[in-house]
C-alpha positions in Angstrom: -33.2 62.9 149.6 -29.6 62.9 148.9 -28.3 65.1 151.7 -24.4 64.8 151.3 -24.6 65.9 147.7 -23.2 69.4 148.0 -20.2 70.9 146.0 -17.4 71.8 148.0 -17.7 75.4 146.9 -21.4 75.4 147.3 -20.8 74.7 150.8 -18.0 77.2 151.3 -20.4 79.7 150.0 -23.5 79.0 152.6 -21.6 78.6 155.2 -19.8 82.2 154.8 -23.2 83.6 154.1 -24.6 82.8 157.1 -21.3 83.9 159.2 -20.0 80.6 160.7 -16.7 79.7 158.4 -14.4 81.9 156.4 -14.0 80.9 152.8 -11.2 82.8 150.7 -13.2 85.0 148.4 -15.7 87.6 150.0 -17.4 87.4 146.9 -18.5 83.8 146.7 -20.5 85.1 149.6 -22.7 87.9 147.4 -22.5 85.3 144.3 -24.3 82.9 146.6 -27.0 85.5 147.6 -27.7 86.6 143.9 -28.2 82.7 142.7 -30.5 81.9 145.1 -32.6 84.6 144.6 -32.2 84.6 141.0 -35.5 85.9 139.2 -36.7 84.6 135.8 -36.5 87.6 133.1 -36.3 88.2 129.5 -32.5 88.3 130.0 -32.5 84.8 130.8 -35.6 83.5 129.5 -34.6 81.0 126.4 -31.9 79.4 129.1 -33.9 79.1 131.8 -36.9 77.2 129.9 -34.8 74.9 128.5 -33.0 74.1 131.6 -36.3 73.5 132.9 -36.7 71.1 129.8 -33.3 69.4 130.0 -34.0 69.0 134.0 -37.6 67.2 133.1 -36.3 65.1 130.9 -34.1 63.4 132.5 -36.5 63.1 135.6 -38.8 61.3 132.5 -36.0 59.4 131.9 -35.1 58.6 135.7 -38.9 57.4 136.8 -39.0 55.7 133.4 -35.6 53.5 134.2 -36.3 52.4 137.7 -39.9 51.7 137.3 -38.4 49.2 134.3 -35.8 48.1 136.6 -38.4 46.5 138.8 -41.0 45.7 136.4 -38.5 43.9 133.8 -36.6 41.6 136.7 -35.9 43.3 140.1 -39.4 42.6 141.7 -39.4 39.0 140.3 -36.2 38.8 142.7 -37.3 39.8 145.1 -41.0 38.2 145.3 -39.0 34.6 144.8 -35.9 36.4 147.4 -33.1 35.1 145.1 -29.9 36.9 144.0 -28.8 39.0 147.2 -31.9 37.4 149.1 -32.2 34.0 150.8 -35.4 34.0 151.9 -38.5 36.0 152.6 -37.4 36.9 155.8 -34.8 38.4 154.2 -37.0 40.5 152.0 -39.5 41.4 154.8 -35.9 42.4 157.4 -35.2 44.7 153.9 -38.8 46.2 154.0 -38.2 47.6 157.6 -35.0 48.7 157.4 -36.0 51.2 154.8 -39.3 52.1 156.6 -37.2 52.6 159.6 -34.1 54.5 157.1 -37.2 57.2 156.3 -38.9 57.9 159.9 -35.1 58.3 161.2 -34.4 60.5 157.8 -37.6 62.7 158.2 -37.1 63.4 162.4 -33.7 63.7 162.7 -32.7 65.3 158.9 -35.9 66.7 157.2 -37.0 68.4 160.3 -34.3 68.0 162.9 -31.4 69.7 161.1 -33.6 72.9 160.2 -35.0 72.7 163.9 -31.4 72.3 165.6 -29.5 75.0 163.5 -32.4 77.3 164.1 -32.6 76.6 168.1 -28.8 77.4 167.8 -29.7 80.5 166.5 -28.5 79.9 163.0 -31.5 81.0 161.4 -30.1 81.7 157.8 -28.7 78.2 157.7 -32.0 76.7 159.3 -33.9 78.1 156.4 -31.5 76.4 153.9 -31.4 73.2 154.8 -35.5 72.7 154.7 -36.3 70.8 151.9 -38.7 71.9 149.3 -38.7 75.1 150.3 -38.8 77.4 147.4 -42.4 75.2 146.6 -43.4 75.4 150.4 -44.3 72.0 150.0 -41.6 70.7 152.7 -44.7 69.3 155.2 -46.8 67.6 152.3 -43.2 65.5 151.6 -42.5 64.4 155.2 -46.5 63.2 155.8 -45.7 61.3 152.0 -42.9 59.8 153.4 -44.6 58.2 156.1 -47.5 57.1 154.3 -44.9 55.5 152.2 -44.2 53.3 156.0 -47.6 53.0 156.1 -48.2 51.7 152.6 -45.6 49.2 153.1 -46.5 47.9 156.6 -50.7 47.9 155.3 -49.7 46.2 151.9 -52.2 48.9 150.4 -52.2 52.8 148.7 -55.3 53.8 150.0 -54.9 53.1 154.3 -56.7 49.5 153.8 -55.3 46.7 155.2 -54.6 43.4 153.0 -54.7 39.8 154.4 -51.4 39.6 152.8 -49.5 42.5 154.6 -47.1 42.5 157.7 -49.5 44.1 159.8 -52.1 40.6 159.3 -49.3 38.5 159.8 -48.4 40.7 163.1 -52.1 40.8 164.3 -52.4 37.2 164.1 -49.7 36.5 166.6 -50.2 40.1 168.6 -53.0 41.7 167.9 -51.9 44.4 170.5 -48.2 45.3 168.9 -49.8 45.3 165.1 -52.5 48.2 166.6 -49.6 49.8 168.3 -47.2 50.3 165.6 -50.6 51.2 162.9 -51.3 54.1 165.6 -48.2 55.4 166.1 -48.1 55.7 162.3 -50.9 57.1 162.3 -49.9 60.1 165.2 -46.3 60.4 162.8 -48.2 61.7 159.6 -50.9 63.7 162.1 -47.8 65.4 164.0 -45.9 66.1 160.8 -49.6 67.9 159.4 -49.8 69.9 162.6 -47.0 71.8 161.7 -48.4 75.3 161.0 -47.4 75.7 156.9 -44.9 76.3 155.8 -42.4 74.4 157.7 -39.6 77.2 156.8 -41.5 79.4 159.1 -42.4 77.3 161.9 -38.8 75.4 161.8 -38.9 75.4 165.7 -42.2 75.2 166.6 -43.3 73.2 169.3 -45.1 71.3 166.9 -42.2 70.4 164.9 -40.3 69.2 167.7 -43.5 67.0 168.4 -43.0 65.2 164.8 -39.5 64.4 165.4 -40.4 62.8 168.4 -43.1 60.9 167.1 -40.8 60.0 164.3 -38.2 58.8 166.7 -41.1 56.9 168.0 -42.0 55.3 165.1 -38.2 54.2 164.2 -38.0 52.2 167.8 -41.9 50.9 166.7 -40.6 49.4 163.4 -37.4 48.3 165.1 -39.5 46.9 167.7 -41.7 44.6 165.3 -38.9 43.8 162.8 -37.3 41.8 165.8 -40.7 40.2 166.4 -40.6 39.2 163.0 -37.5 38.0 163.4 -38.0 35.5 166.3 -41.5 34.8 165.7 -43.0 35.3 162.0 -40.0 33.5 160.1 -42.0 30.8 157.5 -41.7 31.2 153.9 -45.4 30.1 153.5 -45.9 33.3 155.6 -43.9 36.1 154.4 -44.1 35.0 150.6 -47.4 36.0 149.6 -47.0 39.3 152.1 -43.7 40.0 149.8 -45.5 39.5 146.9 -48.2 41.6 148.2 -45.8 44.5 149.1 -44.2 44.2 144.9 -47.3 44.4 143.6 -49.5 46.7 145.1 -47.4 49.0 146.9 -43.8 49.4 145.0 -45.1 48.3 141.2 -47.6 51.0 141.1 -45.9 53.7 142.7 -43.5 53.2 140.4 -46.0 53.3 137.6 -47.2 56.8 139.1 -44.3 58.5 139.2 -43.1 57.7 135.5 -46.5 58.6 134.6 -46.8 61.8 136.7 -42.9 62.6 135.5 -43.9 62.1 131.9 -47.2 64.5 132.6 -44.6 66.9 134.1 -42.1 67.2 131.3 -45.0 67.6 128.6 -46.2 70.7 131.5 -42.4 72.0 130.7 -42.0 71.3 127.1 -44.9 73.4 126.7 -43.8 76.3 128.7 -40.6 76.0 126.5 -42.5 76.6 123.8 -44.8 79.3 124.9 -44.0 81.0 128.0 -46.7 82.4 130.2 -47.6 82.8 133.4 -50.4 80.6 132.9 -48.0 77.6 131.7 -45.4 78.4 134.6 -48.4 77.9 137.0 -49.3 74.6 134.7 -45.6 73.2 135.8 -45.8 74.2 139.5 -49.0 71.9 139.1 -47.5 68.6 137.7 -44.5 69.1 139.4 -46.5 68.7 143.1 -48.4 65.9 141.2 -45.2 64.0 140.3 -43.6 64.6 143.7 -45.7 62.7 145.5 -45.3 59.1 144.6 -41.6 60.0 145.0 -42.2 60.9 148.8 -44.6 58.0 148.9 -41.9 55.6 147.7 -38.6 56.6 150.1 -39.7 53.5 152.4 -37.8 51.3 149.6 -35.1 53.0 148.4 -33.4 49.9 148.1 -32.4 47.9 145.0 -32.5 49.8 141.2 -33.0 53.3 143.0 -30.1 52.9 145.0 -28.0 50.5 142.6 -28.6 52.9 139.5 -28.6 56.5 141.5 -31.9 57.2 141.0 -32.4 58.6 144.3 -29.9 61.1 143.9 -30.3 61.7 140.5 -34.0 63.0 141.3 -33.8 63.9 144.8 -30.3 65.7 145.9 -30.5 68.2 148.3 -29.4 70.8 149.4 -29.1 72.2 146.1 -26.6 73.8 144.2 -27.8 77.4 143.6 -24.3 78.9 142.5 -23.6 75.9 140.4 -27.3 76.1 138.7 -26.7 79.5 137.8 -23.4 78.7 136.5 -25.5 76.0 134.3 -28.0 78.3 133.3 -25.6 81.2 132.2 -23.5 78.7 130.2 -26.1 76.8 129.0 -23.6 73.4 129.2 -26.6 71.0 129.4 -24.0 67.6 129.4 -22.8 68.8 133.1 -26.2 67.6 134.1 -25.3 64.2 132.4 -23.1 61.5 133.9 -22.3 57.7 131.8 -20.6 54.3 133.5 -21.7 52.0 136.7 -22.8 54.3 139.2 -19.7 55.1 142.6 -21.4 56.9 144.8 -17.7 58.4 145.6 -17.5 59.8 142.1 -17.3 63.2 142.5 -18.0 63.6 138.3 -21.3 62.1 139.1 -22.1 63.8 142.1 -21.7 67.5 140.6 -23.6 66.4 137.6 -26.1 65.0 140.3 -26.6 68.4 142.0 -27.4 70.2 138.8 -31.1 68.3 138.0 -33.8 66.6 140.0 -36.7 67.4 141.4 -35.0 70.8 143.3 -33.7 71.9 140.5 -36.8 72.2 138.7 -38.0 73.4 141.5 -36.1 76.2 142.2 -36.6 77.0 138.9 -40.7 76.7 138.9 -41.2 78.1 142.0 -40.9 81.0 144.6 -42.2 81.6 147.9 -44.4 78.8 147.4 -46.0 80.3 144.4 -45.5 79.6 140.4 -42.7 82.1 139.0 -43.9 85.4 136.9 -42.7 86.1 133.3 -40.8 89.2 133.8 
């Protein structure tokens, strides 16, 4: 989740909606309000279904390029820790840095923003910056996202435990410290589940404030055992195969999922485009959960080609855009979605085309109140 991707006047607009900054135009404040409850109708129908199809597409095209970025050299670098890597250590330091990036994101962003501004009484603006919520699927993401810490500290997909994996390697030496960090996984994604669904209406339940404070626990957990690593787990003969391991069980085939899951979600769209129907609007909603979840399940390692390339924002900015989606929508300028050149993350040409596609975009226009959209 990209969370500084929002246009300036996107911002200007939520923020005078909700009451806590002046912008200069009343009016942005009422165009906000109609674009982000825009409804599908006939008015609108031929744009909106092939926004849906331009926005699919390029997520097809997205999965498709980092999963090939990996496959065709990126995870032979870093099984063998060459190029930016000197050694495995190196590699396995890399590994929890992004487990720890997504337990911090999760409690202190995902959850804690929402939480905070809604404890402030900023309820509006609480609502707004949950994630996912137009699907209602905010709490299936966060528990994804730390499965995807899980995945990478078992070496596995499925909760097993491989010889090769850092938590063998960190039993061997302390079997005490490798249970440890395993449970307090394990409470994170239970914590996150106890949230009463949705999220957007629980934002500051006492459960939520429970699963960022198990997710702060986990972030000290993982920085606890990466130092143990550091000092004590250091041999190539070591970390090697449990690199390897983490390539080609854990990031290979969740990369494999999610261009296979994105391809299964832009044929769902293409074939709304075609035919619209309730019945195919529901089929979206479907393959879009589907292909959302070996995203969530791969934000431990957004290192490398996702980063490098900007995938991650590409697929995954948030908050969105509403005003600048419906400004999309009504002029139907499909190339705004498009950016060309070596990624800058200060590019502010390729962030606005970044705000205008991903998975929230589709989203928003799939879904509402956690239900498929209705042909009007």
């Amino acid at each position: 989740m990209k969370m500084k991707n929002y246009f300036l006047m996107g911002l200007c607009t939520v923020a005078l909606s909700m009451g806590f900054v002046a912008c200069d135009d009343d009016e942005e404040a009422d165009e906000f309000e109609v674009a982000a409850n825009l409804d599908y109708s006939s008015k609108n129908a031929t744009a909106w279904g092939n926004y849906m199809a331009v926005v699919s597409s390029l997520l097809k095209s997205d999965a498709t390029s980092l999963y090939n970025a990996w496959n065709d050299s990126y995870a032979a670098e870093f099984k063998s820790h060459t190029g930016s890597y000197n050694s495995a250590l190196d590699c396995v330091e890399t590994i929890f840095d992004g487990c720890m990036d997504i337990a911090g994101e999760v409690g202190e962003s995902k959850i804690g923003e929402p939480y905070n501004l809604k404890k402030a009484g900023r309820d509006t603006e609480a609502l707004y910056a949950v994630e996912s919520w137009y699907s209602w699927h905010s709490r299936d993401d966060y528990a994804n996202n730390i499965n995807s810490v899980r995945n990478a500290f078992l070496g596995t997909l499925d909760g097993s435990i491989a010889e090769n994996s850092l938590y063998t390697a960190l039993k061997n030496k302390d079997a005490g410290k490798a249970a440890s960090l395993l449970n307090t996984i394990n409470r994170t994604y239970n914590a996150i589940l106890a949230i009463p669904q949705p999220f957007r209406n629980n934002i500051d339940s006492e459960e939520a404030k429970n699963a960022m404070d198990q997710c702060a626990n986990l972030n000290e957990a993982l920085e606890s055992v990466k130092g143990y690593f550091q000092e004590n787990i250091t041999e190539d003969e070591i970390l090697t195969p449990i690199v390897e391991q983490y390539v080609d069980v854990v990031v290979l085939p969740t990369y494999l999922d999610l261009m296979q899951k994105n391809t299964a979600l832009d044929n769902a769209v293409k074939a709304f485009q075609a035919s619209p129907s309730n019945a195919n609007f529901s089929t979206c909603c479907n393959a879009w959960l589907a292909a959302r979840e070996p995203w969530e399940k791969s934000e431990a390692f957004l290192f490398g080609p996702v980063a490098d390339m900007g995938l991650d924002p590409n697929m995954d900015s948030w908050p969105l855009d509403q005003v600048g989606i419906v400004a999309t929508l009504t002029s139907e300028n499909w190339n705004s979605l498009t950016w060309t050149g070596e990624y800058d993350e200060d590019s502010k040409a390729i962030e606005s085309a970044q705000t205008l596609r991903g998975f929230h975009t589709l989203e928003y226009l799939i879904f509402k109140d956690g239900k498929a959209r209705t042909i009007n």
